[in-house]
Wavefront OBJ file of the C-alpha trace (Angstrom):
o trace
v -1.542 -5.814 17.624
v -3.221 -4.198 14.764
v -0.595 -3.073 12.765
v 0.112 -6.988 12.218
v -3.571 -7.778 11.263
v -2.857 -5.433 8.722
v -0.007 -7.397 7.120
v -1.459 -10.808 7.207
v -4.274 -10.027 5.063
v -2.632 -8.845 2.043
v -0.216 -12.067 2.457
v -3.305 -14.432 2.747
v -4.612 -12.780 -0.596
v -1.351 -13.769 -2.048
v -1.373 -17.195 -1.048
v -5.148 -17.434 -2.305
v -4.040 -15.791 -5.690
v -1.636 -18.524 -5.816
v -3.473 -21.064 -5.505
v -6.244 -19.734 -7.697
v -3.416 -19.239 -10.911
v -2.237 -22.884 -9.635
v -5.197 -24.259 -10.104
v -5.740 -22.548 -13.561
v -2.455 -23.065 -14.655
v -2.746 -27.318 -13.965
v -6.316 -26.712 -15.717
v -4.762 -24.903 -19.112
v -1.366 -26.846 -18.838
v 0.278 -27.979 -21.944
v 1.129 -31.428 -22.455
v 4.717 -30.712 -21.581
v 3.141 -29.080 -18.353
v 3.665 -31.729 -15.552
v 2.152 -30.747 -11.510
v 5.921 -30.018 -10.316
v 6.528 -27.704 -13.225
v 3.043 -25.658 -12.913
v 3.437 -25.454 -9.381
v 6.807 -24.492 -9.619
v 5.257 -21.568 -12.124
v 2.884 -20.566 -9.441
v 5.361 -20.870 -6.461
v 6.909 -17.937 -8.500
v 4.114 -15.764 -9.278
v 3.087 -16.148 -5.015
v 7.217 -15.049 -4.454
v 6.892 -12.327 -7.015
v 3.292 -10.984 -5.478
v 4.741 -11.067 -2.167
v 8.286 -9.156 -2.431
v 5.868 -6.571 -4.086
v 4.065 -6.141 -0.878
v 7.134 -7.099 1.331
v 8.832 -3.972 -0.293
v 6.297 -1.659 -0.386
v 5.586 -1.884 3.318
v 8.949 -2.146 4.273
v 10.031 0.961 2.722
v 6.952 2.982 4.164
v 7.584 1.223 7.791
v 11.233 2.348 7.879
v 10.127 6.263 7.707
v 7.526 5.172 10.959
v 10.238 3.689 13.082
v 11.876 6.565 12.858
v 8.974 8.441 14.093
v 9.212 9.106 17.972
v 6.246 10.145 20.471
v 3.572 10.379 17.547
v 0.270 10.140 17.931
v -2.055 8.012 15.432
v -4.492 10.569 13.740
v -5.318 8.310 10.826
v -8.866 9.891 11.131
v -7.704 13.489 10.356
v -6.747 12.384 6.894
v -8.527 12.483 4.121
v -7.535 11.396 0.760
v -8.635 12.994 -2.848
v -9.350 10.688 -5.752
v -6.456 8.524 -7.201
v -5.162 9.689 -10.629
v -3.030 8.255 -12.977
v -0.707 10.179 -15.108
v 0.862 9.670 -18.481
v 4.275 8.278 -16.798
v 1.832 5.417 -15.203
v 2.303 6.884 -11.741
v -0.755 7.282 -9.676
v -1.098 10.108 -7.144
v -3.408 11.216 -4.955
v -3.812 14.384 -2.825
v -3.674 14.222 1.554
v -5.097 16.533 3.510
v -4.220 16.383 6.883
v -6.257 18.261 9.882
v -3.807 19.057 12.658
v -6.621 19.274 15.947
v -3.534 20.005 17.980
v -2.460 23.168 20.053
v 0.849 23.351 17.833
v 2.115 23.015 15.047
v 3.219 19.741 14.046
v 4.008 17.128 11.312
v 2.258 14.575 9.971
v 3.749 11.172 8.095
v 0.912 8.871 6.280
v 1.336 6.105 4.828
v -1.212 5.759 1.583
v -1.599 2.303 0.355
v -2.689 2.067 -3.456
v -4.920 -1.260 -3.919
v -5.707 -2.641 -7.298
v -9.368 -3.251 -8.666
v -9.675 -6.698 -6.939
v -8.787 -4.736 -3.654
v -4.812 -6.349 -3.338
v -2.289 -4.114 -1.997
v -0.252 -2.369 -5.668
v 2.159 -0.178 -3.867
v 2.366 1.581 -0.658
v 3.835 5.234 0.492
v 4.943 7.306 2.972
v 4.654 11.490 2.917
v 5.595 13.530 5.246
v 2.883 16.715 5.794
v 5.384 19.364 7.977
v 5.129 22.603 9.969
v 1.006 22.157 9.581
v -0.230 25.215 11.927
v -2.350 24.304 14.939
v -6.185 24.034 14.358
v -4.876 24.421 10.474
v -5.032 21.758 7.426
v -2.332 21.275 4.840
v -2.090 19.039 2.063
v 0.126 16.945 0.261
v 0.735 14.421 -2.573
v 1.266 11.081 -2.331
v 2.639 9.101 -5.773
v 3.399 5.630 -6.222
v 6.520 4.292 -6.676
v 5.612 2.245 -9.613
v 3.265 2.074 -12.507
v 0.026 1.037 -11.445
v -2.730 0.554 -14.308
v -6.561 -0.329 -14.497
v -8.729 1.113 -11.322
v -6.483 2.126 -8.283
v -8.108 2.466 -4.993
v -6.203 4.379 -2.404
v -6.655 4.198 1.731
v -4.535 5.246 4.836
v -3.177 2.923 6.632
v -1.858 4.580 9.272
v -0.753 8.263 10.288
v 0.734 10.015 12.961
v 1.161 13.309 14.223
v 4.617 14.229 15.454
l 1 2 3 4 5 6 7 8 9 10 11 12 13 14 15 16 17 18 19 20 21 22 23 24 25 26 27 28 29 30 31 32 33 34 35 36 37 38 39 40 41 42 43 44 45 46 47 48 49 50 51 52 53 54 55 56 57 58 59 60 61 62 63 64 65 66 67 68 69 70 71 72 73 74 75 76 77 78 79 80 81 82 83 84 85 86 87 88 89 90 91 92 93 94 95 96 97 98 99 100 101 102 103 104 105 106 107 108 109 110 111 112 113 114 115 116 117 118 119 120 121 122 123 124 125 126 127 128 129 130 131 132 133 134 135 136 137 138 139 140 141 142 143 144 145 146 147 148 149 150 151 152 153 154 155 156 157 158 159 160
């Protein structure tokens, strides 16, 4: 299933991450440092990295499953360029294209990815009453303070 291909890679650039600050942290340890303590130290950064992402997805996921009969349109999406604003929230504008005979809703979820590419934060917005053969956009924000360069993609979207 796609949807899970999605998941394990962010999760398998966690574990790599935690390895990698592992590795640095045995390299740079003090002498009071010994291997159970610094992995201990990276165990925790791995757990923190991964409730970020746990959360983030879970909250966005919840809003899908609630979502019955839609139909994935993640390529009548389009997403404006990432800004950050002086409360260290990052938004972006969504446009959605509704090729339908109706008029329907749209939810996306937008996932905001750091510099290095690993998943920051990840939302859900709801686009509704979007007129058929019409566009209508929205804005999606993070829930958190992101800094440095934040990338944004859709995940996934449906029309409903």
């Amino acid at each position: 299933m796609t949807g899970n291909r999605t998941h394990r890679a962010p999760i398998t650039i966690v574990t790599i991450a935690a390895l990698t600050a592992l590795t640095a942290l045995t390299g740079c340890s003090d002498d009071d440092d010994t291997p159970s303590s610094v992995a201990s130290k990276a165990a925790s950064i791995a757990s923190q990295a991964t409730e970020v992402f746990a959360s983030a997805t879970a909250e966005a996921g919840k809003k899908f499953d609630d979502v019955k009969n839609g139909v994935d349109v993640k390529d009548n999406v389009t997403l404006g360029t990432p800004r950050t604003g002086s409360d260290g929230r990052t938004t972006v504008d969504v446009t959605v294209k509704n090729t339908g005979d109706a008029q329907k809703s749209f939810l996306v979820q937008v996932n905001f990815k750091d510099g290095g590419g690993d998943l920051a934060d990840a939302v859900a917005v709801t686009v509704s009453d979007v007129p058929a053969g019409g566009s209508k956009k929205a804005t999606a924000r993070s829930n958190r303070d992101l800094s440095g360069t934040v990338k944004t993609e859709v995940a996934r979207a449906v029309r409903y």
